[in-house]
C-alpha positions as CSV (number, residue, x, y, z in Angstrom):
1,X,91.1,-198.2,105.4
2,X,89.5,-197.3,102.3
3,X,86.2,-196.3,101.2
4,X,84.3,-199.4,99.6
5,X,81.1,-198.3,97.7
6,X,80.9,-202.4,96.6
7,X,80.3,-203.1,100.2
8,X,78.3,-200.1,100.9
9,X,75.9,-201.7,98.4
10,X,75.5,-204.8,100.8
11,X,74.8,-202.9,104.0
12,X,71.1,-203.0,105.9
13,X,69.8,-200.6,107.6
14,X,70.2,-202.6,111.4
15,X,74.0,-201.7,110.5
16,X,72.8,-198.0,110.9
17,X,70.8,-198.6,113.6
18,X,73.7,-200.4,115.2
19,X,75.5,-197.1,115.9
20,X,72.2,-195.5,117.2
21,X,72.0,-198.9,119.9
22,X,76.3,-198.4,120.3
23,X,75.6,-194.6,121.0
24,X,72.5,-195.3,123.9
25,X,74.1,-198.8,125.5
26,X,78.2,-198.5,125.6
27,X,78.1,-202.3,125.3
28,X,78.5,-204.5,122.0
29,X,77.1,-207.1,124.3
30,X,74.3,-204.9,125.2
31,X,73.2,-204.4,121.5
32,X,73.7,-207.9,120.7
33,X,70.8,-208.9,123.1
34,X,68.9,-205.6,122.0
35,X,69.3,-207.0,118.5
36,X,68.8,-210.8,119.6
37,X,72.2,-212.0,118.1
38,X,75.4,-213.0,119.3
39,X,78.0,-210.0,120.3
40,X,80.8,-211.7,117.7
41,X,77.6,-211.2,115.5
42,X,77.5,-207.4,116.2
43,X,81.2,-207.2,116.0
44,X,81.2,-208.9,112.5
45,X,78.3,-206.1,111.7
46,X,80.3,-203.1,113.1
47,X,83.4,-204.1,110.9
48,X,81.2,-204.3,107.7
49,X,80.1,-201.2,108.2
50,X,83.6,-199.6,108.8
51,X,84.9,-201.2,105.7
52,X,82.2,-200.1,103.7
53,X,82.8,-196.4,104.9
54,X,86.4,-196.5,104.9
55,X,86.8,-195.3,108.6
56,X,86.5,-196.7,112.1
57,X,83.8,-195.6,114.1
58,X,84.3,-196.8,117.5
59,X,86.9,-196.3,120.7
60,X,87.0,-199.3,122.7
61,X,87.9,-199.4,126.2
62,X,87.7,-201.3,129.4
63,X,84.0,-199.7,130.2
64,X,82.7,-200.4,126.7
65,X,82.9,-198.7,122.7
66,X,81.9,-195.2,122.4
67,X,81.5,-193.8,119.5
68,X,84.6,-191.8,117.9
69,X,84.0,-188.3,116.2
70,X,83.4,-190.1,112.9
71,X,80.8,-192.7,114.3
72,X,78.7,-189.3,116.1
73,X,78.8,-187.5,112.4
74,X,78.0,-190.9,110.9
75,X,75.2,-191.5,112.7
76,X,74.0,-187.6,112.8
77,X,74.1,-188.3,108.9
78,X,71.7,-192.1,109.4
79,X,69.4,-190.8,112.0
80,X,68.1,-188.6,108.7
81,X,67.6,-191.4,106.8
82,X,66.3,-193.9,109.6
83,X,63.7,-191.6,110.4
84,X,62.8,-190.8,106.8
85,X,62.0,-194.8,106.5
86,X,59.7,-195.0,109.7
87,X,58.1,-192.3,108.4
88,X,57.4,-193.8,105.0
89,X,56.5,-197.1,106.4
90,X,54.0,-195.5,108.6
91,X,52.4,-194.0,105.8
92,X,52.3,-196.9,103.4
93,X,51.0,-199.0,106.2
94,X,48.0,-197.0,107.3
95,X,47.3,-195.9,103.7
96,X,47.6,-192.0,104.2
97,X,48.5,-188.9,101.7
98,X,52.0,-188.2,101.7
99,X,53.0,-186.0,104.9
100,X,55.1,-182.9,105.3
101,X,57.2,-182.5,108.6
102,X,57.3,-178.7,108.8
103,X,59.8,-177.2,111.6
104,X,59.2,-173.4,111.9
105,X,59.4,-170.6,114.3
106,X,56.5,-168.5,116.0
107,X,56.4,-165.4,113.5
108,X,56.9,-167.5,110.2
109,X,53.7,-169.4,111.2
110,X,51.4,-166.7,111.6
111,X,51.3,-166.0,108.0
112,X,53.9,-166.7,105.7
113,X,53.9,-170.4,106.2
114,X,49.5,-170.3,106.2
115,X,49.6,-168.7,103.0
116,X,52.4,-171.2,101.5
117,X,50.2,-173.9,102.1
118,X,46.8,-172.9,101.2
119,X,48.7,-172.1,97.5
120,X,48.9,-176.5,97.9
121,X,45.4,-176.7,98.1
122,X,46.0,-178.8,101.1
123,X,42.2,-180.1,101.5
124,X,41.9,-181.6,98.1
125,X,45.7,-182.3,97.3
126,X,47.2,-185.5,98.5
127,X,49.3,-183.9,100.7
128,X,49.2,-183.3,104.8
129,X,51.1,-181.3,107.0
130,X,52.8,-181.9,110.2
131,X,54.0,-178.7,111.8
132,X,56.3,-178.2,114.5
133,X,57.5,-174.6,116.4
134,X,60.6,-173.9,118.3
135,X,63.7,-172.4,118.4
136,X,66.2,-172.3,116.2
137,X,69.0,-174.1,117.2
138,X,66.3,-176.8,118.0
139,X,64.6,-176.9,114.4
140,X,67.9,-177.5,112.6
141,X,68.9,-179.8,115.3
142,X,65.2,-181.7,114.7
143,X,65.7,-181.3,111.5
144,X,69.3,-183.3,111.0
145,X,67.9,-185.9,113.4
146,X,65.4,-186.6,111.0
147,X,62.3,-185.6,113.3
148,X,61.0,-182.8,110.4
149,X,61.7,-182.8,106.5
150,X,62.1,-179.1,106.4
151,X,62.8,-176.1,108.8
152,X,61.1,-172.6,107.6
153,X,62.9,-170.5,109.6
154,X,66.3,-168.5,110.7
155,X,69.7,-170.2,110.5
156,X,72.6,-169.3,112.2
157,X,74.8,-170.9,110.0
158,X,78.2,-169.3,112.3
159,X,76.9,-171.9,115.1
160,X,76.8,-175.1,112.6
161,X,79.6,-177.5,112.8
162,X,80.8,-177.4,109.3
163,X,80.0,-181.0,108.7
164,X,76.3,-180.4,110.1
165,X,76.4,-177.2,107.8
166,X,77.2,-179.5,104.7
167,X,74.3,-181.7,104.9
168,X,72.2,-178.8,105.0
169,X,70.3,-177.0,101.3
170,X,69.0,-173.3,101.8
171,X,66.8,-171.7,99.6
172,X,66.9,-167.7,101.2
173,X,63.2,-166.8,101.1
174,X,63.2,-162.7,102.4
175,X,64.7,-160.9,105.1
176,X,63.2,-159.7,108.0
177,X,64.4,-156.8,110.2
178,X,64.1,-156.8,114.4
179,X,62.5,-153.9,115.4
180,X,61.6,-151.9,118.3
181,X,58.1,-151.8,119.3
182,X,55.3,-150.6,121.2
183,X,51.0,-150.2,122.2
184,X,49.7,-147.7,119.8
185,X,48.6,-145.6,122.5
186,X,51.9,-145.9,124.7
187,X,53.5,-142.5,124.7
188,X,56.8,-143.0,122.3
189,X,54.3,-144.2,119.8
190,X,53.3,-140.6,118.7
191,X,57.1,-139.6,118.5
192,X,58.5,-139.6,114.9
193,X,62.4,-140.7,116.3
194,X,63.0,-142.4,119.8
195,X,66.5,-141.9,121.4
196,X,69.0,-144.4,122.8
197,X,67.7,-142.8,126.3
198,X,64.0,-143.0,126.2
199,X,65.2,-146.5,125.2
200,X,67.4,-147.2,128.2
201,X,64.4,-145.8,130.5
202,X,61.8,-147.6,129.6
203,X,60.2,-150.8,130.7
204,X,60.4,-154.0,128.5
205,X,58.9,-157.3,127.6
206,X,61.6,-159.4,125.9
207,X,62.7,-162.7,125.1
208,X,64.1,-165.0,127.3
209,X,68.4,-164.8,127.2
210,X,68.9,-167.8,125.5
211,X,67.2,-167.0,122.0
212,X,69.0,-165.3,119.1
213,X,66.2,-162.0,119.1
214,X,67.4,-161.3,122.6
215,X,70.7,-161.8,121.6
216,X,70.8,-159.7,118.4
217,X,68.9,-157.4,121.4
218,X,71.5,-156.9,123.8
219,X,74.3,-156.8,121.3
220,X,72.9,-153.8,119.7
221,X,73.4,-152.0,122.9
222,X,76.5,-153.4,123.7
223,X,78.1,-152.0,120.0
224,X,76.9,-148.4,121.2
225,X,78.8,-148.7,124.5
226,X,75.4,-149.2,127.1
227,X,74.2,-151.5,129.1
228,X,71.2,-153.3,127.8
229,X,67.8,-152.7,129.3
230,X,66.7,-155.3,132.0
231,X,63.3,-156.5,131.2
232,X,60.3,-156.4,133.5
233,X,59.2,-159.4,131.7
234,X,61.2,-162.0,130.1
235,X,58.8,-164.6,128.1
236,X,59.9,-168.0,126.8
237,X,57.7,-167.6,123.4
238,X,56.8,-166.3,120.5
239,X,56.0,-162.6,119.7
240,X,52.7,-163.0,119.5
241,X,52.8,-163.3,123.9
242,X,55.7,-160.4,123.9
243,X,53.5,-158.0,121.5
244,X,50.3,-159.0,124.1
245,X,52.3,-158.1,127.2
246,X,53.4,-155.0,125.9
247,X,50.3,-153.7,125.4
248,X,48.7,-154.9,128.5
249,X,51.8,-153.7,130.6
250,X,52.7,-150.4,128.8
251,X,56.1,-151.2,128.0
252,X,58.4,-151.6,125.1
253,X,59.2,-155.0,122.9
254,X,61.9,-156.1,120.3
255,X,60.2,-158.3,118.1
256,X,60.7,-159.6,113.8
257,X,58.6,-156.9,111.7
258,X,56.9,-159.6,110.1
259,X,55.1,-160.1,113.7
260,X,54.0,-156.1,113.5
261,X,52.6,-157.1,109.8
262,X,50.1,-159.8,111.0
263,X,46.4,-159.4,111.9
264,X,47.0,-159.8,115.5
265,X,49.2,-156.6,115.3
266,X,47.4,-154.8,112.8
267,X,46.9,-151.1,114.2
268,X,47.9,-152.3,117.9
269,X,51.5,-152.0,117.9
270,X,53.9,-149.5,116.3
271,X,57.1,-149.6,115.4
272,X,60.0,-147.1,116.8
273,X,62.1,-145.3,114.7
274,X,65.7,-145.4,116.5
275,X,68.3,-143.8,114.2
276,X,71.5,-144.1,116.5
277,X,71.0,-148.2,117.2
278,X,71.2,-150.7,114.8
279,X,69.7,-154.1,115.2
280,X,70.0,-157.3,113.2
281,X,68.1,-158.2,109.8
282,X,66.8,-161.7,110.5
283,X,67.1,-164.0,107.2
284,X,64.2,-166.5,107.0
285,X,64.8,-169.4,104.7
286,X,63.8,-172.5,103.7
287,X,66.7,-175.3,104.6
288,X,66.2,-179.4,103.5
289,X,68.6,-182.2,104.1
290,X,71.1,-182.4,100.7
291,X,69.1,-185.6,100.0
292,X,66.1,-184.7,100.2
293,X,66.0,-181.2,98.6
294,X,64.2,-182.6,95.4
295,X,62.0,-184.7,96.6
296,X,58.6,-183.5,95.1
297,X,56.6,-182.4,98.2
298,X,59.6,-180.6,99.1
299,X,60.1,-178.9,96.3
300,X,56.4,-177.9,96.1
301,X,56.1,-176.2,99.4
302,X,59.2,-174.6,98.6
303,X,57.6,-172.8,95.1
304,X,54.5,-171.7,97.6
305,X,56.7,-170.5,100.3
306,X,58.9,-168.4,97.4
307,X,55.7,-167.3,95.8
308,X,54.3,-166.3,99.7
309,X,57.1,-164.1,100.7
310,X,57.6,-162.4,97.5
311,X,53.7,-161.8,97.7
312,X,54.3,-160.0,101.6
313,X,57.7,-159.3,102.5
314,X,60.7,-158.0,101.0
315,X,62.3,-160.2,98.9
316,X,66.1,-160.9,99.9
């Protein structure tokens, strides 16, 4: 079976939603009364779309059609584009200024992604922002599914199925080391070094296991042959809470430098200095589907957000 960009040309988009209906009912005969047609109907629809790509995109069997590892990346690829076109209807239909589906983490929103969009004049320009915070592996995975037009964040592009990886456009915007921190008046604050030991002793505040700081965290100990530190606190949240509990608590953080660099922190956390432990520099970009990287409102939040970090952080 060969690609057929002819047919392509002749496809709807119910032929794309057809593999979003395959993928949540197991049933041909289930879509066909979803879609109010015939299931010989839906069967002549799935094979248009499979000649039009070139590829089958279903396993059939005696409890239904699954989708096949072609159909999951093909619909990965229309759920995008589905989304995308709900979107714009919405808009056209209720007459509003175009709107931007941000996905970011905590620290990027506290002032690097502000600053980007007052540069767009957002109260007099025709644009309106939607923004939406989580973590990482989320925000890309919100962001492929077509539920945000951009991410503003950290990628871990060495967890990306290549394919997902492919469909993916990264501008790097500046990088962003993990540091050690701590209250201004908690005692290692007034030392000029810190050792791997008054590290291992003290209490912490940290991130919960499953996000990529505590990660990068525990593996830094882990390269120097220790144990990591068991935390007294473990917070599901952004560093904003972690730098608040540490203070409060008296005990020691790991948080992005940006977070030590906002207004919140601003002469009420310190940073250690830890010369035998190294600890991961944190890349914040700004990522875009393939097809959508040019898109105008796109492209303009990405000149602010270039012009913001260069204007605050260290370039990359």
């Amino acid at each position: 079976m060969s690609y057929s960009p002819q047919h392509l040309d002749r496809l709807r988009l119910r032929h794309f939603r057809l593999l979003e209906l395959i993928d949540q009912l197991g049933s041909l005969r289930s879509v066909g009364m979803e879609l109010n047609v015939t299931q010989p109907a839906v069967s002549q629809m799935l094979k248009d779309l499979e000649f039009a790509l070139g590829v089958g995109l279903v396993e059939r069997s005696a409890r239904g059609v699954t989708l096949n590892p072609a159909g999951v990346y093909a619909l990965e690829r229309a759920r995008a584009s589905l989304a995308a076109i709900d979107n714009l209807a919405t808009e056209l239909s209720t007459e509003q200024p175009v709107q931007l589906r941000i996905g970011t983490n905590p620290a990027v929103l506290y002032q690097m992604l502000p600053d980007a969009i007052s540069r767009l004049d957002p109260v007099s320009s025709k644009l309106r922002f939607s923004i939406r915070i989580g973590m990482v592996d989320e925000m890309v995975h919100a962001l492929l599914d077509g539920e945000v037009d951009c991410y503003v964040g950290r990628i871990n592009w060495e967890n990306l199925p290549r394919r997902q990886a492919s469909a993916l456009r990264s501008a790097p915007l500046f990088n962003s080391e993990l540091v050690f921190a701590c209250g201004a008046s908690h005692p290692l604050a007034a030392q000029e070094t810190v050792s791997i030991n008054d590290l291992c002793t003290a209490g912490w505040a940290l991130s919960s296991p499953e996000t990529n700081n505590r990660g990068a965290f525990d593996t830094c100990f882990l390269n120097a042959g220790l144990k990591p530190p068991i935390p007294v606190v473990e917070i599901t949240a952004g560093p904003n809470s972690l730098m608040t509990v540490s203070q409060k608590l008296g005990v020691l953080t790991c948080v992005p430098r940006i977070a030590l660099e906002t207004e919140i922190a601003a002469g009420a956390m310190c940073a250690l200095t830890v010369p035998d432990l190294d600890i991961s520099v944190i890349q914040i970009g700004f990522v875009t589907l393939a097809e959508t990287e040019n898109l105008p409102g796109l492209a303009a939040l990405e000149s602010a957000l270039v012009a913001a970090a260069a204007n605050w952080a260290t370039p990359d």
